[in-house]
Phi, psi and omega in degrees: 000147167247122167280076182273107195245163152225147213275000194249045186244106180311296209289348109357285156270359168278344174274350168282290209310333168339271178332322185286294149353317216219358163098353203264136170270159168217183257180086161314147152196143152306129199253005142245020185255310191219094195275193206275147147336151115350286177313287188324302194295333189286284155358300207263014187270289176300343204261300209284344192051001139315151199278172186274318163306010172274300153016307185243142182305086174290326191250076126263141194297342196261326158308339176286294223286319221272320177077069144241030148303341170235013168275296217300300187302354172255014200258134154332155142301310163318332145288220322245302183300325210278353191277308183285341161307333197283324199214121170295341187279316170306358196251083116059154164173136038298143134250155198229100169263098151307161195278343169262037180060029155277156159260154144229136179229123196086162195224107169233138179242020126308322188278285223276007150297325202273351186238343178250304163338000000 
């Protein structure tokens, strides 16, 4: 399983400790050392049935400063992914990718009891 973080993100480390908690193994990586693919965002956009704005870090400073709370809705899918491939502080986070293809985006700890467990 993969475990996509950024590590000086309290809801980030309260979804490690979780994980640690509860026994699961995973795969770490920093989503601002090695942010996610193209591919990958794509992959996990259609795999999670999430809207692609679930996606992006909303209350992050850097989504703020760009102002795509009002970019976003006239850009492609295609734009949107290639925007969040560019930089991991835009990407949304904890994400949790499994090895049978779930997604989780964000640390709700019903889904992710209900999913990891």
């Amino acid at each position: 399983m993969l475990f996509l973080q950024y590590p000086p993100c309290s809801t980030c480390r309260k979804a490690k400790a979780w994980l640690d908690e509860h026994g699961v193994n995973y795969t770490a990586r920093d989503i601002k050392e090695e942010n996610p693919s193209f591919e990958e965002l794509k992959a996990w956009s259609a795999g999670s049935g999430l809207p692609l704005k679930k996606f992006f870090n909303t209350s992050g400073q850097l989504y703020k400063s760009m102002q795509l709370k009002e970019k976003l809705p006239a850009m492609s899918e295609e734009e949107q992914l290639r925007l969040l491939s560019q930089d991991g502080m835009l990407v949304k986070r904890p994400i949790v990718v499994t090895e049978d293809g779930k997604i989780l985006v964000g640390f709700r700890v019903a889904e992710w009891e209900q999913a990891l467990l």
